[in-house]
C-alpha positions as CSV (number, residue, x, y, z in Angstrom):
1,X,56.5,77.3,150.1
2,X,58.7,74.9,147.5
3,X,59.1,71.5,148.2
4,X,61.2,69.3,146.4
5,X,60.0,65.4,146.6
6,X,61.6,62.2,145.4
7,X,59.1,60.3,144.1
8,X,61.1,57.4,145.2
9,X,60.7,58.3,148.4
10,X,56.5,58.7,149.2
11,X,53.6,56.5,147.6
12,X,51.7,58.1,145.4
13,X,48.7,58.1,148.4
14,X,51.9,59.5,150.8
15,X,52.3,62.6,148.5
16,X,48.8,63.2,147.9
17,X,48.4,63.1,151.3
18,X,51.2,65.8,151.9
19,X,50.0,68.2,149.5
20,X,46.2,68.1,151.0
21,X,47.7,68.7,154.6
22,X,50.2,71.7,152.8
23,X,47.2,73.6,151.0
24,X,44.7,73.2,154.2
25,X,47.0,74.2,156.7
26,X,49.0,76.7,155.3
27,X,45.9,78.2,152.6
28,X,48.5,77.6,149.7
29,X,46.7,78.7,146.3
30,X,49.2,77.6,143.4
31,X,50.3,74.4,143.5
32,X,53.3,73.1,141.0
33,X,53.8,69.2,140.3
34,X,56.9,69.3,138.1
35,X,57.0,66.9,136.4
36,X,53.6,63.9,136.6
37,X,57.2,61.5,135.3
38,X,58.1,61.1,138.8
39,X,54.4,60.3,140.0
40,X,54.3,57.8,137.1
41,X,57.4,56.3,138.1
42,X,56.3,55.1,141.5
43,X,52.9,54.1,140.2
44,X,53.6,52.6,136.5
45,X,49.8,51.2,136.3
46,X,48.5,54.1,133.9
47,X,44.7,53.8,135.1
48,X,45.9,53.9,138.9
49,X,48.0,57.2,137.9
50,X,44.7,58.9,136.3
51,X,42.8,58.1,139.4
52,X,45.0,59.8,141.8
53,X,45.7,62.6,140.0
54,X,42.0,63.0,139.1
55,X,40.9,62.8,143.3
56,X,44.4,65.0,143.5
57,X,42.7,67.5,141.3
58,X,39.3,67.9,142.0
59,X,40.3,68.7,145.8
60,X,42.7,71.1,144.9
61,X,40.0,72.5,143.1
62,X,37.4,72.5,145.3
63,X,39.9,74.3,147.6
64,X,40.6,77.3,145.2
65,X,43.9,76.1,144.2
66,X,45.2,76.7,140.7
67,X,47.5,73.3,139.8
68,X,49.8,73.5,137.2
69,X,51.3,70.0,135.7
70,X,54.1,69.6,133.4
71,X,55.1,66.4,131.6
72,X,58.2,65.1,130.2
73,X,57.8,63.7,126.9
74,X,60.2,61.2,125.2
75,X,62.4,62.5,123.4
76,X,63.5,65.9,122.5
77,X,62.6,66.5,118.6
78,X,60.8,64.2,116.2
79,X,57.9,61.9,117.4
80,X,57.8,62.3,121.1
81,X,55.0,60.6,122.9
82,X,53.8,61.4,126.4
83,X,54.4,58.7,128.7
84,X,50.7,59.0,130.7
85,X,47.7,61.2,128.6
86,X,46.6,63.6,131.7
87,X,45.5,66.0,129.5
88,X,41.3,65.1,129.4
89,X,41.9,66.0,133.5
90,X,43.3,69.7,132.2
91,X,41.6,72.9,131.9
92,X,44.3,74.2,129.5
93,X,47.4,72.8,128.2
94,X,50.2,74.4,126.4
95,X,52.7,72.7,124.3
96,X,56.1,73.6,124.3
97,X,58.5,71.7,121.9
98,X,62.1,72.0,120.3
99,X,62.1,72.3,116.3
100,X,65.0,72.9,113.8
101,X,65.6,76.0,111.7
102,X,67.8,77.5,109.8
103,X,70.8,75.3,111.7
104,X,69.0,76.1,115.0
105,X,67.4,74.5,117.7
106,X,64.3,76.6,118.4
107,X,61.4,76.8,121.0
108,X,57.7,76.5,119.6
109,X,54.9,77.1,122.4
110,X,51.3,76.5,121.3
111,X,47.8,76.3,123.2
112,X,46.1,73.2,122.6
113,X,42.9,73.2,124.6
114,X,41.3,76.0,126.8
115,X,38.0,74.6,128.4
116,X,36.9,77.7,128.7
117,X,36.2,80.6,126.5
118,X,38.5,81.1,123.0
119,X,42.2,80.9,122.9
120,X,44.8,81.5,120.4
121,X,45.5,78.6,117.8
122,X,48.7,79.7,115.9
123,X,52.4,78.4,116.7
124,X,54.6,80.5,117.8
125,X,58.5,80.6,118.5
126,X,59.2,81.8,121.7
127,X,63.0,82.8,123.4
128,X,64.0,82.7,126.8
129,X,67.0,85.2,128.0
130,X,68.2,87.2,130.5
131,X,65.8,89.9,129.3
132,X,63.0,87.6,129.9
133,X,60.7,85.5,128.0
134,X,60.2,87.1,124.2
135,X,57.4,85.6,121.8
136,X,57.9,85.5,118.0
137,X,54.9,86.4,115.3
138,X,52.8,82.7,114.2
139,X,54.7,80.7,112.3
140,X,53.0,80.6,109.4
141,X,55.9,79.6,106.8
142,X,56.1,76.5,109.0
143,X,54.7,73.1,108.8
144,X,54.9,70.2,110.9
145,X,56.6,72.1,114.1
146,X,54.9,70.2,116.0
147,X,55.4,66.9,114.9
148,X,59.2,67.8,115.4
149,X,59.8,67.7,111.9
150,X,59.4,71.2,110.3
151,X,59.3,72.3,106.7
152,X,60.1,75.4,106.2
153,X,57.6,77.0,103.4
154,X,59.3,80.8,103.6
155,X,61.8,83.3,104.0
156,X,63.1,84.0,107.3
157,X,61.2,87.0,108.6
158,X,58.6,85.3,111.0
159,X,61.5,84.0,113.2
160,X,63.3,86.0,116.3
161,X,66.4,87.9,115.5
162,X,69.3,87.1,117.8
163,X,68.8,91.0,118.6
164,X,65.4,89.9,120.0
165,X,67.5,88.5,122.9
């Protein structure tokens, strides 16, 4: 089931609400709130926001529901800030950002907190395509790719060929 909601249109207690009544009645396991922007917009009181989505979360939880939460940050490269800081709530999150290279505009993914059990901690260019989703080797000759402003220590090797496509 995909459900595309305006957050215009339902209070934050309204949409909470829906999703509770979608995941009891119809057992839904996965549950996708693209993008916590639009929640934030109809309830700009930051505290109020963590609240909700905290209660949001734990029943989802307790219900065997995996929830994954993405958020728009300002801006696309450079300092980009998050508008509400959701991440404490989290079990993991991945950070996904746009850096510059070698004339290009390039994907970085990293994991930034697992709550459970190890996980990776390199930066890595990844590429999506018509072939699918393609992950580059760390990016070691890089630094600052996550700040959005990368200095580029090394040769070229550690980034996807366009023949990786």
């Amino acid at each position: 089931m995909i459900e595309q909601i305006d957050a215009a249109e339902l209070s934050p207690g309204e949409f909470a609400h829906r999703v509770r009544r979608a995941v009891d009645k119809k057992q839904i396991k996965t549950v996708v709130i693209d993008s916590i922007n639009g929640y934030q917009a109809a309830m700009p009181e930051e505290s109020a926001l963590v609240l909700h989505m905290h209660e949001l979360l734990l029943y989802l939880n307790r219900q065997g529901a995996s929830t994954f939460m993405t958020v728009a940050q300002h801006g696309l490269v450079g300092d980009m800030r998050s508008p509400v800081d959701i991440t404490y709530l989290a079990d993991s999150v991945i950070l996904l950002r746009y850096f510059e290279a070698l004339g290009q505009v390039r994907r970085a993914i990293s994991i930034i907190k697992k709550r459970t059990g190890t996980h990776e901690s390199t930066i890595r260019e990844y590429r999506i395509s018509s072939n699918g989703l393609k992950i580059g080797e760390p990016l070691q000759a890089f630094q600052g790719v996550l700040r959005g402003v990368p200095s580029y220590m090394g040769d070229k090797k550690p980034l996807l060929e366009d023949d990786d496509l």
